[in-house]
Backbone as XML, in Angstrom:
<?xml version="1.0"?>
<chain id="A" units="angstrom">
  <residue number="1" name="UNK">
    <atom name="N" x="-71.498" y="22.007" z="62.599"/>
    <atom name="CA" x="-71.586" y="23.421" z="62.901"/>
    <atom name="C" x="-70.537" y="23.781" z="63.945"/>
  </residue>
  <residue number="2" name="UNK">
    <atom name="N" x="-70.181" y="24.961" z="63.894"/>
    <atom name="CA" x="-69.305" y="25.512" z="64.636"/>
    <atom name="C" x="-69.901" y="26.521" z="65.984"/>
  </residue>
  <residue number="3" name="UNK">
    <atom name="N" x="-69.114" y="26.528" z="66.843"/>
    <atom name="CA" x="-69.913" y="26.722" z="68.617"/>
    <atom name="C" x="-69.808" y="28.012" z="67.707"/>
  </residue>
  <residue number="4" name="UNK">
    <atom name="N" x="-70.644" y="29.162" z="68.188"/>
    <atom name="CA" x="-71.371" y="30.677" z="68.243"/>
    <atom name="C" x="-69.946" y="31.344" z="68.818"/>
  </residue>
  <residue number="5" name="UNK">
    <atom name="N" x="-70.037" y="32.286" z="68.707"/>
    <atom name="CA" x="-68.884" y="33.118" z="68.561"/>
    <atom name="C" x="-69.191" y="34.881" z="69.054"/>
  </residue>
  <residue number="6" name="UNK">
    <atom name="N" x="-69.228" y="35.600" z="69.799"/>
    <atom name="CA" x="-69.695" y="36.911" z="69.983"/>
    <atom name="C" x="-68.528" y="38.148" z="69.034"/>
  </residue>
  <residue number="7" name="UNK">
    <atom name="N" x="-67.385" y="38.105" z="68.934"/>
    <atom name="CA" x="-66.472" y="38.803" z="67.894"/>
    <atom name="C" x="-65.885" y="38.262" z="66.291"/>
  </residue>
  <residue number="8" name="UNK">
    <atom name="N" x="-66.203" y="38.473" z="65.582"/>
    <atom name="CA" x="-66.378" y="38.484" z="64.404"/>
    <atom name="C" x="-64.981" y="39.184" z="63.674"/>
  </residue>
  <residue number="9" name="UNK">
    <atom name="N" x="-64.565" y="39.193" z="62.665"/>
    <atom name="CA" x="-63.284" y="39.703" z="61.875"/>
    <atom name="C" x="-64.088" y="39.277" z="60.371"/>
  </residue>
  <residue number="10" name="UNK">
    <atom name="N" x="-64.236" y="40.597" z="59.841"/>
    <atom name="CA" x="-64.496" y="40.565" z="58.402"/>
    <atom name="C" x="-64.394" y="42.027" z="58.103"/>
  </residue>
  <residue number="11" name="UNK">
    <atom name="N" x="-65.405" y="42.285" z="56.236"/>
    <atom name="CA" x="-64.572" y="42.757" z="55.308"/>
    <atom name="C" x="-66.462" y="43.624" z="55.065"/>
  </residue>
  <residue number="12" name="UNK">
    <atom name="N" x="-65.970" y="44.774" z="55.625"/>
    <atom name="CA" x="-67.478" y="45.580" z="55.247"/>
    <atom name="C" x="-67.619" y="46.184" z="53.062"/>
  </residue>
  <residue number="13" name="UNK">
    <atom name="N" x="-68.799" y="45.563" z="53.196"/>
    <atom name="CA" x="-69.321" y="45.748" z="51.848"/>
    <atom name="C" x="-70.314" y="46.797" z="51.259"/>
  </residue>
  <residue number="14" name="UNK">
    <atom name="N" x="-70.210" y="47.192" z="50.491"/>
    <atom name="CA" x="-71.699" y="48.108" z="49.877"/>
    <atom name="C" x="-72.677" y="47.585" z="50.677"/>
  </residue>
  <residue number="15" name="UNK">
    <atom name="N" x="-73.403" y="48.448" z="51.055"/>
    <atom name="CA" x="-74.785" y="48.515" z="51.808"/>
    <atom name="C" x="-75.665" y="49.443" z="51.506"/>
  </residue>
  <residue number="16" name="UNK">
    <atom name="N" x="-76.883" y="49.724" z="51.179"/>
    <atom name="CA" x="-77.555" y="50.598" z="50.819"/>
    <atom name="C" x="-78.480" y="51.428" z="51.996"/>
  </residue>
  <residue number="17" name="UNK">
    <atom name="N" x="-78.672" y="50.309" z="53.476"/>
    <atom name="CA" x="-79.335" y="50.412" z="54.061"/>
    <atom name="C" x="-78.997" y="51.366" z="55.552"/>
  </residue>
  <residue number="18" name="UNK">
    <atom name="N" x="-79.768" y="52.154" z="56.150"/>
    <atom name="CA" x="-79.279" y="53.246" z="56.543"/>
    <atom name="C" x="-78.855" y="52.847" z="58.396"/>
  </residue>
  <residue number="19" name="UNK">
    <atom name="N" x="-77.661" y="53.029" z="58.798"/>
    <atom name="CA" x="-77.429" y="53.322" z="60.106"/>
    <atom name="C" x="-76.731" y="51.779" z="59.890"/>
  </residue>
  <residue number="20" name="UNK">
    <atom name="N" x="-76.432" y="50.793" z="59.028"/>
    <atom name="CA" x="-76.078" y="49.627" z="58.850"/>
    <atom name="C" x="-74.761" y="49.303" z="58.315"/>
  </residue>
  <residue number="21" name="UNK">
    <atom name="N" x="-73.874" y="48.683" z="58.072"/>
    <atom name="CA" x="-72.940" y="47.993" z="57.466"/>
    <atom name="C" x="-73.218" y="46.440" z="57.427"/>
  </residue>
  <residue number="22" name="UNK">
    <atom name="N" x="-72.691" y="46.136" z="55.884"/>
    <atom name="CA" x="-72.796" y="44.581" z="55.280"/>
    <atom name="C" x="-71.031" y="44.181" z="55.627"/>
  </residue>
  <residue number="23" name="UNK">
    <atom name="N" x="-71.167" y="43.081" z="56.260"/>
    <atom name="CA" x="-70.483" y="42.578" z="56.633"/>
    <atom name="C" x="-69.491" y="41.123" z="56.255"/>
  </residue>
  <residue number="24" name="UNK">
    <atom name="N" x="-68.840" y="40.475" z="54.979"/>
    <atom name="CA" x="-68.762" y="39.115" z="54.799"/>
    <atom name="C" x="-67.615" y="39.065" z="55.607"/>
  </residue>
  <residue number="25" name="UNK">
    <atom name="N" x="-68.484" y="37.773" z="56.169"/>
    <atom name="CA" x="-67.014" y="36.728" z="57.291"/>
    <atom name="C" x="-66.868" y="35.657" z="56.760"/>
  </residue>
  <residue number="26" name="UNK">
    <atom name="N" x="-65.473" y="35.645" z="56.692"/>
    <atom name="CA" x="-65.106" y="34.422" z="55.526"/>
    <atom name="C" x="-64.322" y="33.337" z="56.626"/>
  </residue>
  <residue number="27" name="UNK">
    <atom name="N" x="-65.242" y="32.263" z="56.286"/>
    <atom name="CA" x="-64.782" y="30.867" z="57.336"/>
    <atom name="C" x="-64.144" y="29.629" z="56.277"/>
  </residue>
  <residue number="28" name="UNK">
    <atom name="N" x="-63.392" y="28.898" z="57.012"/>
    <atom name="CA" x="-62.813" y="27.951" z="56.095"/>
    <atom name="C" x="-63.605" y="26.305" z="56.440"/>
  </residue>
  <residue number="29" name="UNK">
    <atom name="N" x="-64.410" y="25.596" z="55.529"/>
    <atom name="CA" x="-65.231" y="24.452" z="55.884"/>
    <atom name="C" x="-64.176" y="23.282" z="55.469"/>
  </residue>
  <residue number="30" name="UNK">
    <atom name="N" x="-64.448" y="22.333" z="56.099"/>
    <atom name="CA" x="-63.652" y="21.272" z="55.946"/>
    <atom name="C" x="-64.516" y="20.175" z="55.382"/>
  </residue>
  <residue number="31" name="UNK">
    <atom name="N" x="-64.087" y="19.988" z="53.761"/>
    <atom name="CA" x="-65.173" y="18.918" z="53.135"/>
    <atom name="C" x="-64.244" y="17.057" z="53.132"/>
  </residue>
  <residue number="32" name="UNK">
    <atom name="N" x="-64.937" y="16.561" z="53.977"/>
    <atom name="CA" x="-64.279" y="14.832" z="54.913"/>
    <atom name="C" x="-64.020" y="14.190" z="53.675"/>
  </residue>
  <residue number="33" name="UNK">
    <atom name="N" x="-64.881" y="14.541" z="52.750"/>
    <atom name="CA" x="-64.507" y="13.535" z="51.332"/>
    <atom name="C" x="-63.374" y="13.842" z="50.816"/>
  </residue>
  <residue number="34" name="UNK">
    <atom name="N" x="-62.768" y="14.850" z="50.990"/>
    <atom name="CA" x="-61.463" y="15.317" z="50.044"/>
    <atom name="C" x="-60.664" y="15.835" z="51.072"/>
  </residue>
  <residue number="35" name="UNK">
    <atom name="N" x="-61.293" y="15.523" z="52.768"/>
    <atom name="CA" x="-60.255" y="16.466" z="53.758"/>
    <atom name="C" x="-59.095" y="17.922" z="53.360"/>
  </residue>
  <residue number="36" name="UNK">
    <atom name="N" x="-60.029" y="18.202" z="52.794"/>
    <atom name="CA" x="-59.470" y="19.787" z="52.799"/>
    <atom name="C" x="-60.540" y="21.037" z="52.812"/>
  </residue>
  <residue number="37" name="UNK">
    <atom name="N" x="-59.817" y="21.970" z="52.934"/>
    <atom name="CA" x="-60.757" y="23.262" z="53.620"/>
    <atom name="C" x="-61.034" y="24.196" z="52.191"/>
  </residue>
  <residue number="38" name="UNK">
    <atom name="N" x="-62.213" y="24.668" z="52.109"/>
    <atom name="CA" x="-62.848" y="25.475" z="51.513"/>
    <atom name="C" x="-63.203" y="26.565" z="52.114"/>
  </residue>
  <residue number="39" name="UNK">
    <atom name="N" x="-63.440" y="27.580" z="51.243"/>
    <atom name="CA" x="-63.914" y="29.539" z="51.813"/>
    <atom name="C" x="-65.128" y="28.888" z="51.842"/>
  </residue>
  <residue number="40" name="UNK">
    <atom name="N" x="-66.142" y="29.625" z="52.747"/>
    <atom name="CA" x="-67.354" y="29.708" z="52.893"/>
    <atom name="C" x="-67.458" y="31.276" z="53.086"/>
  </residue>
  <residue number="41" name="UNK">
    <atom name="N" x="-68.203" y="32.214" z="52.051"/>
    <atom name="CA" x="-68.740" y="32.954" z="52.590"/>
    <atom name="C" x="-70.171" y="33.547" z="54.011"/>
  </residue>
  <residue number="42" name="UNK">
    <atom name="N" x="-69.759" y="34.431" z="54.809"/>
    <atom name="CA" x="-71.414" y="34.490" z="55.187"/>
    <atom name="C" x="-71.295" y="35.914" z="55.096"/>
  </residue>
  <residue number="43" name="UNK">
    <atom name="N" x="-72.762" y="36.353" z="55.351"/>
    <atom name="CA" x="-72.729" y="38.157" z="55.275"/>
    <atom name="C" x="-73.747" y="38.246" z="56.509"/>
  </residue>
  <residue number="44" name="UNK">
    <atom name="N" x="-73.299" y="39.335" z="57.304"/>
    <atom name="CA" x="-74.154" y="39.902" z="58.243"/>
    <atom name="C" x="-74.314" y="41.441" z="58.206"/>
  </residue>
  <residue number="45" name="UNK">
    <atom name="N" x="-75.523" y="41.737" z="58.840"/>
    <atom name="CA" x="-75.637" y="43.451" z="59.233"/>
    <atom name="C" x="-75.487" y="43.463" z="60.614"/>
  </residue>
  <residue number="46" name="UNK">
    <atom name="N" x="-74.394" y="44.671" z="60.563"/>
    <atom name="CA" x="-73.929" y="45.128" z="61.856"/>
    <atom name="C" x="-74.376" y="46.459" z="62.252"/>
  </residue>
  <residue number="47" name="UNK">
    <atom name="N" x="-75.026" y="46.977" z="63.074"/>
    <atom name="CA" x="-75.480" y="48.323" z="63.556"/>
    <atom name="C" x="-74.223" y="49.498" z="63.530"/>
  </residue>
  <residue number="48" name="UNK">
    <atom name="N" x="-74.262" y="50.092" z="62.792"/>
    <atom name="CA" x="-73.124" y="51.058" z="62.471"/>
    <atom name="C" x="-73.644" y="52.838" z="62.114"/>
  </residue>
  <residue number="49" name="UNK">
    <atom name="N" x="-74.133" y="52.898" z="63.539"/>
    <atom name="CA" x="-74.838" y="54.608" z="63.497"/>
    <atom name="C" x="-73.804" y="55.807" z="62.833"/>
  </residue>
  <residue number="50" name="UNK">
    <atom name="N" x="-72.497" y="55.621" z="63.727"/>
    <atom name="CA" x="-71.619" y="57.081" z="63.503"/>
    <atom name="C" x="-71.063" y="56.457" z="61.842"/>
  </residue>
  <residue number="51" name="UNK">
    <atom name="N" x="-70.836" y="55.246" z="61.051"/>
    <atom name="CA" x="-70.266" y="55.240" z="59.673"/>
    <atom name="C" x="-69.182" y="55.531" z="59.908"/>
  </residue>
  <residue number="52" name="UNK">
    <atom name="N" x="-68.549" y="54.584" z="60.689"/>
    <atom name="CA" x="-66.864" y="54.413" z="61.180"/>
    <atom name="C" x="-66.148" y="53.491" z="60.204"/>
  </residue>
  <residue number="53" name="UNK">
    <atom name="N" x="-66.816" y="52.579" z="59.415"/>
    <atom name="CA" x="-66.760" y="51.892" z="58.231"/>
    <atom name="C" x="-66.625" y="51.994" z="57.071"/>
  </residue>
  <residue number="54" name="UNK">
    <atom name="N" x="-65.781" y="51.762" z="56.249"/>
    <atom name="CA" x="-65.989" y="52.158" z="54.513"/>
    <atom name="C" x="-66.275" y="51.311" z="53.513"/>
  </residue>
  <residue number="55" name="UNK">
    <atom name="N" x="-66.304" y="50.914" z="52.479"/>
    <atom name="CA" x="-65.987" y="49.685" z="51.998"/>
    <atom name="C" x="-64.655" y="49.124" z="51.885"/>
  </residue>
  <residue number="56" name="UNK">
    <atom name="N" x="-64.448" y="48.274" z="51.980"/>
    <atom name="CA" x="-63.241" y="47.295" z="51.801"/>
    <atom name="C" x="-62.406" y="47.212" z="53.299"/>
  </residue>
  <residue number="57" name="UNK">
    <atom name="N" x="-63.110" y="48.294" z="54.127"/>
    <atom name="CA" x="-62.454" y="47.860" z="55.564"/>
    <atom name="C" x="-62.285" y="46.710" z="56.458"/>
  </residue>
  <residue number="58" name="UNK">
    <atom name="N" x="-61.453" y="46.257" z="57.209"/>
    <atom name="CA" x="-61.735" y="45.239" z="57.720"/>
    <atom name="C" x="-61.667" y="45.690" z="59.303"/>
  </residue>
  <residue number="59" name="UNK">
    <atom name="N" x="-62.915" y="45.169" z="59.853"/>
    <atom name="CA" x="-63.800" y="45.344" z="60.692"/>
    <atom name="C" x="-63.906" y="44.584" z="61.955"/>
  </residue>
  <residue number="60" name="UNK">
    <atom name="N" x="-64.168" y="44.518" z="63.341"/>
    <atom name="CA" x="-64.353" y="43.501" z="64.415"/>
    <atom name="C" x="-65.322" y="43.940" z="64.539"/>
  </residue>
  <residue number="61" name="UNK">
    <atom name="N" x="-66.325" y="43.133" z="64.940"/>
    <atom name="CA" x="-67.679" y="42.884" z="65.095"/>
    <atom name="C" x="-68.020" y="42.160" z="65.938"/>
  </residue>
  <residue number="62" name="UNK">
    <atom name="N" x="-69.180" y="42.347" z="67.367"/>
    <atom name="CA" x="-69.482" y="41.726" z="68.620"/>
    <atom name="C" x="-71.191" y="41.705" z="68.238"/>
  </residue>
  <residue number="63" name="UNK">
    <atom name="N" x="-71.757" y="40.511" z="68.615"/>
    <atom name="CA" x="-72.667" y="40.059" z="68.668"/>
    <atom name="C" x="-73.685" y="40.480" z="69.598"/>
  </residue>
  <residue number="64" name="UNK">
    <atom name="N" x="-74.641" y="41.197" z="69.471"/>
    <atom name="CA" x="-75.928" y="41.874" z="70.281"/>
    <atom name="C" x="-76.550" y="41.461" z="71.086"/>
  </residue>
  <residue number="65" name="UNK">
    <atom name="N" x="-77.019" y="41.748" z="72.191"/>
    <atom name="CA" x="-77.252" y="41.076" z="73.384"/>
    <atom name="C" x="-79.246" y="40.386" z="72.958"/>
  </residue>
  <residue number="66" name="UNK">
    <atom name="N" x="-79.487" y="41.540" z="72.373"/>
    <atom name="CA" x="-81.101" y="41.367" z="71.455"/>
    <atom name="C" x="-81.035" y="41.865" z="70.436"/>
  </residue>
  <residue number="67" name="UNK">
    <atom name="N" x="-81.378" y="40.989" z="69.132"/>
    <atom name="CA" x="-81.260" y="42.016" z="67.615"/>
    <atom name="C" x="-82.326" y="43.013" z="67.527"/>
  </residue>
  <residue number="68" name="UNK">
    <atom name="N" x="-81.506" y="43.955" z="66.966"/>
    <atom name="CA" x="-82.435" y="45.455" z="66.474"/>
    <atom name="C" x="-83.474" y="45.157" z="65.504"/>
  </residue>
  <residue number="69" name="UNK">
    <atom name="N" x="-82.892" y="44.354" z="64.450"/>
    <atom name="CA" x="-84.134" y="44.330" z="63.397"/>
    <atom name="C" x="-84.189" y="42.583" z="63.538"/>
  </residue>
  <residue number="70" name="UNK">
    <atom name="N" x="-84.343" y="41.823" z="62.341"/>
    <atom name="CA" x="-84.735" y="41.149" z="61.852"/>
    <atom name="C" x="-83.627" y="40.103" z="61.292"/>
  </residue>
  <residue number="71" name="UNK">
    <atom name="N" x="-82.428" y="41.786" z="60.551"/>
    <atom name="CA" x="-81.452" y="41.479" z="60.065"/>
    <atom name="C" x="-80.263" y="41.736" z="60.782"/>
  </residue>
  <residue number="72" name="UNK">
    <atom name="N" x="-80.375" y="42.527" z="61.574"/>
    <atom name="CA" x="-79.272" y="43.628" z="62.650"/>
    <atom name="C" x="-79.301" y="42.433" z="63.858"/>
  </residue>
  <residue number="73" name="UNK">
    <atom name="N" x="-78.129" y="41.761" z="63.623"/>
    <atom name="CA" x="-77.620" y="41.306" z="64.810"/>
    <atom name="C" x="-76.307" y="41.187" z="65.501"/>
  </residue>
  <residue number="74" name="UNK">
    <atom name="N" x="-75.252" y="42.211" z="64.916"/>
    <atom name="CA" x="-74.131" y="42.569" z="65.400"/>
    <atom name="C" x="-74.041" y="44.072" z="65.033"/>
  </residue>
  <residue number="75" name="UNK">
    <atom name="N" x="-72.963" y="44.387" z="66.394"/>
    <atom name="CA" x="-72.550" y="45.835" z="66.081"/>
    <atom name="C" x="-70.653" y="46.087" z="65.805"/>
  </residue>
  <residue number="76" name="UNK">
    <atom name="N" x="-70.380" y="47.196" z="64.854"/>
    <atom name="CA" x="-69.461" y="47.466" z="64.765"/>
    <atom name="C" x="-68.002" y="47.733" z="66.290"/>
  </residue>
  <residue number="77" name="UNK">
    <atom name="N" x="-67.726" y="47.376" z="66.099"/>
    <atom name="CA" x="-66.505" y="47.356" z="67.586"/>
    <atom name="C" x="-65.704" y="48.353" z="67.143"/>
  </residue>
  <residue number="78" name="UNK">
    <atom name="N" x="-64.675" y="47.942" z="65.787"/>
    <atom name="CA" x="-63.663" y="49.014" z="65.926"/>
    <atom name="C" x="-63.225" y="48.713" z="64.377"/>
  </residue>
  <residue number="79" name="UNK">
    <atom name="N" x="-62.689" y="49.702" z="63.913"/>
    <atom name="CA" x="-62.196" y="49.695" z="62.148"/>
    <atom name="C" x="-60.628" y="48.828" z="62.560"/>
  </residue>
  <residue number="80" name="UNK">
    <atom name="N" x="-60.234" y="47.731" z="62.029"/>
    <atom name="CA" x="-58.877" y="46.843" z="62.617"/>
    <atom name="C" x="-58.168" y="47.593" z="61.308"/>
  </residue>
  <residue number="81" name="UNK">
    <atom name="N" x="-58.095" y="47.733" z="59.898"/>
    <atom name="CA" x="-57.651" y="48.116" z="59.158"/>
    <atom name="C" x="-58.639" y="49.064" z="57.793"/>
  </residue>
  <residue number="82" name="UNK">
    <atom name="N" x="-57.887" y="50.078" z="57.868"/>
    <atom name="CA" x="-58.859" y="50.726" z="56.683"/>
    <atom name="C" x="-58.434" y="50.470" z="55.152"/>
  </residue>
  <residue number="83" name="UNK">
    <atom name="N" x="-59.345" y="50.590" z="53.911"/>
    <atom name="CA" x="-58.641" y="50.105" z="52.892"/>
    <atom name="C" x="-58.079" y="50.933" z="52.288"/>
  </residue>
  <residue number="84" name="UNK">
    <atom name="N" x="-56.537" y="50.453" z="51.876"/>
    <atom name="CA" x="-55.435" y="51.144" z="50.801"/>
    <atom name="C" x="-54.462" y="52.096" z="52.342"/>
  </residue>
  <residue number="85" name="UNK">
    <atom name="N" x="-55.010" y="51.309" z="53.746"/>
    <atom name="CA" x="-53.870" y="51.818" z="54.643"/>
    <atom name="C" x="-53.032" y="50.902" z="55.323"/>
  </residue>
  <residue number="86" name="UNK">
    <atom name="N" x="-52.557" y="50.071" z="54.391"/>
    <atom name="CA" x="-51.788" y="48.981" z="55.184"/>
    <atom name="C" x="-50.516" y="49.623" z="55.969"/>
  </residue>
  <residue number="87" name="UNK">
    <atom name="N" x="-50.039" y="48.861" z="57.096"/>
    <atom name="CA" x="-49.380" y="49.111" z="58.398"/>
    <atom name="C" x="-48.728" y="47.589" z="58.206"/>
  </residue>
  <residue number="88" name="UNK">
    <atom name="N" x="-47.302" y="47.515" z="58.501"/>
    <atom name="CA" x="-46.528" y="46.660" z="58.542"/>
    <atom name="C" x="-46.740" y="46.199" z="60.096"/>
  </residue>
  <residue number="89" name="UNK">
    <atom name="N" x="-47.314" y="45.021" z="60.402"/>
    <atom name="CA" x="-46.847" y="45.010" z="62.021"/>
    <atom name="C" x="-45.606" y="44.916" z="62.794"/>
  </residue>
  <residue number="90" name="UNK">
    <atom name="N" x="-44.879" y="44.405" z="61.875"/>
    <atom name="CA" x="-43.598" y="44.488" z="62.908"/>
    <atom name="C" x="-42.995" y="45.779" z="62.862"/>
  </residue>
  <residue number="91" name="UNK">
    <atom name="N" x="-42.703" y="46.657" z="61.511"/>
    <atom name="CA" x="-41.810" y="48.121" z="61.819"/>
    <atom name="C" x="-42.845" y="49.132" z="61.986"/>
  </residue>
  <residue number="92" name="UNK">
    <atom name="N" x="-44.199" y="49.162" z="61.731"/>
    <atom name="CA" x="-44.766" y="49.941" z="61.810"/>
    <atom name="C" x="-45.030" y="50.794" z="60.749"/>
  </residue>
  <residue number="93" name="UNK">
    <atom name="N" x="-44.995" y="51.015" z="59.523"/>
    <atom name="CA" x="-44.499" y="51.607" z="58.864"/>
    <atom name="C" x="-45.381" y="51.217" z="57.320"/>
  </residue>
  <residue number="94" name="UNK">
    <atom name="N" x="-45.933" y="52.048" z="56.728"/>
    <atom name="CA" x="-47.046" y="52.075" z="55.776"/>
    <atom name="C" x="-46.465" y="50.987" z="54.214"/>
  </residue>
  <residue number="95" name="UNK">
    <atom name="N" x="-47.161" y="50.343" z="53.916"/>
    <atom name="CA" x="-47.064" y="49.190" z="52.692"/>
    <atom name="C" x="-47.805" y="49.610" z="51.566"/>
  </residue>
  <residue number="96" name="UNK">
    <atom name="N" x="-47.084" y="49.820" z="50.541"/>
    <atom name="CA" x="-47.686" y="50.010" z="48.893"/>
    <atom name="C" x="-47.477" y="48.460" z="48.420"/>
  </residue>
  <residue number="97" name="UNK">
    <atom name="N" x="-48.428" y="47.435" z="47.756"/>
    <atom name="CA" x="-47.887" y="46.612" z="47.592"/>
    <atom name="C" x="-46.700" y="45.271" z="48.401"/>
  </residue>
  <residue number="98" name="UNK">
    <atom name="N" x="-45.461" y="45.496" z="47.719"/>
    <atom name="CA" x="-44.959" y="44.852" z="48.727"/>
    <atom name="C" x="-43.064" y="45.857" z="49.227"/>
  </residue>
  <residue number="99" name="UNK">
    <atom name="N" x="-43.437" y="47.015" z="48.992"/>
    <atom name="CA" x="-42.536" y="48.157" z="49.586"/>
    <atom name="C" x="-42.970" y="48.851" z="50.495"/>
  </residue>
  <residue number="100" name="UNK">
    <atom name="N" x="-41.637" y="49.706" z="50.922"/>
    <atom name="CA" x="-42.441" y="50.618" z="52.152"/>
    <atom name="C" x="-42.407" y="51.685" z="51.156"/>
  </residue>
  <residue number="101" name="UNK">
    <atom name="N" x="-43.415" y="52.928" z="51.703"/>
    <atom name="CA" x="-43.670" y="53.979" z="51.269"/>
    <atom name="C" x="-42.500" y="54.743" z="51.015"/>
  </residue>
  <residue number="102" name="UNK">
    <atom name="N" x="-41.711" y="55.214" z="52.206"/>
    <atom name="CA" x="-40.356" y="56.205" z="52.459"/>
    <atom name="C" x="-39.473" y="55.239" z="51.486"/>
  </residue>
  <residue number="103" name="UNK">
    <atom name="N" x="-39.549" y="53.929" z="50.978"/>
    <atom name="CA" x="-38.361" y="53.073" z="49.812"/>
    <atom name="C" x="-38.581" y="53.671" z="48.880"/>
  </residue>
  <residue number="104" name="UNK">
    <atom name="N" x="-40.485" y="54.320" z="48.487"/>
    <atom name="CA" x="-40.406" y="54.400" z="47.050"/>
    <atom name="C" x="-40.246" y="55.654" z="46.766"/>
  </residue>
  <residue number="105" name="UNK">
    <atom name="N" x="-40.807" y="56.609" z="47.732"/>
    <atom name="CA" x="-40.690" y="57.890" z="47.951"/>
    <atom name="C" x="-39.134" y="58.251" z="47.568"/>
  </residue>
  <residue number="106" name="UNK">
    <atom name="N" x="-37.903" y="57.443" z="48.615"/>
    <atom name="CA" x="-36.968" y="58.033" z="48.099"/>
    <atom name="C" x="-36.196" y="57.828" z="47.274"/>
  </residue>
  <residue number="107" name="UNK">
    <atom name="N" x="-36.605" y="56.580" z="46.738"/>
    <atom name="CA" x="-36.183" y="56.054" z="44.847"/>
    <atom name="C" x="-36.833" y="57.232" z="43.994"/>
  </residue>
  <residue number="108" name="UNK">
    <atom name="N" x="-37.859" y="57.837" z="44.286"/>
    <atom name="CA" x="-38.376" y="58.431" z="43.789"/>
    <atom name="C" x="-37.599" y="60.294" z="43.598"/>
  </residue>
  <residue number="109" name="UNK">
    <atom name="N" x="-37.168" y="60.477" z="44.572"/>
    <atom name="CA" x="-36.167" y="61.877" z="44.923"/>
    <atom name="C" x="-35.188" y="61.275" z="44.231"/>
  </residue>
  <residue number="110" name="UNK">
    <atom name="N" x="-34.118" y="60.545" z="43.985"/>
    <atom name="CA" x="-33.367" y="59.797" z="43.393"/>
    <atom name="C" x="-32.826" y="59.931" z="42.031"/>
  </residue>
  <residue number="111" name="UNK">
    <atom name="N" x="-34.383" y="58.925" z="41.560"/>
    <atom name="CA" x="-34.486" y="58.940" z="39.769"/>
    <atom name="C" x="-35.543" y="59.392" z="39.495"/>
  </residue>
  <residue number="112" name="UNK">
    <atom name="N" x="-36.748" y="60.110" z="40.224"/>
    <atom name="CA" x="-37.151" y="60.847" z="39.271"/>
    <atom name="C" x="-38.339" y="60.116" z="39.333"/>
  </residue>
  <residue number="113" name="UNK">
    <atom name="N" x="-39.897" y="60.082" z="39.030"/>
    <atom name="CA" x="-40.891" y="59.471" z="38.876"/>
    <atom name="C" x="-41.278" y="58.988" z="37.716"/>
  </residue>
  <residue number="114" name="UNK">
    <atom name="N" x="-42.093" y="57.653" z="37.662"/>
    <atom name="CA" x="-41.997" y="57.160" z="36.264"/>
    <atom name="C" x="-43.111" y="57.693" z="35.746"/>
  </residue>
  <residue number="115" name="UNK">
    <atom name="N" x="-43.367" y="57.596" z="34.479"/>
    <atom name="CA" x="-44.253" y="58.649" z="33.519"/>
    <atom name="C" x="-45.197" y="57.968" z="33.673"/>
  </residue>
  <residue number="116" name="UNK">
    <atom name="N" x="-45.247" y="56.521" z="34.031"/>
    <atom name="CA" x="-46.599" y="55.664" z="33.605"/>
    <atom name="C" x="-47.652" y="55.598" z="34.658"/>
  </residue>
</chain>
């Protein structure tokens, strides 16, 4: 097992349940027989009153001093990336894929937009 951790980095999911966000944090396990690392999923509920969250966001998450429910034992910190708004870190500057926006935009003034 791995030491406890109070900030969290994951990927908020459909949730049905109210004032909440579903949370999977994806850890990498190390299996000794084949010494290599595997995804492990886990999922948590994080207390998320104002719905600063969407799906597919990726999320920081701090660990509760006493859980609210049963299931509620972290709260939302801060939205790190929202989905379909990628940000280049080094220029700053918005990512479709693997272009910048203003590349396709002005290929686009250029030749014209494709029909498809």
């Amino acid at each position: 097992m791995s030491a406890r951790t109070s900030l969290l980095l994951g990927i908020c999911m459909p949730c049905v349940k109210q004032n909440v966000s579903k949370i999977r944090i994806r850890r990498m396990e190390l299996d000794t027989n084949l010494n290599m690392y595997f995804k492990k999923d886990e999922f948590l509920f994080a207390h998320d009153p104002e719905k600063m969250c969407k799906t597919g966001d990726v999320v920081l998450i701090r660990e509760l001093a006493q859980r609210l429910t049963r299931l509620t034992t972290h709260k939302v910190e801060k939205v790190v990336y929202s989905l379909g708004d990628i940000t280049d870190p080094i220029t700053g500057k918005k990512v479709v894929v693997g272009k910048y926006r203003d590349d396709i935009e002005e290929a686009n003034l250029l030749f014209g937009k494709s029909t498809k």
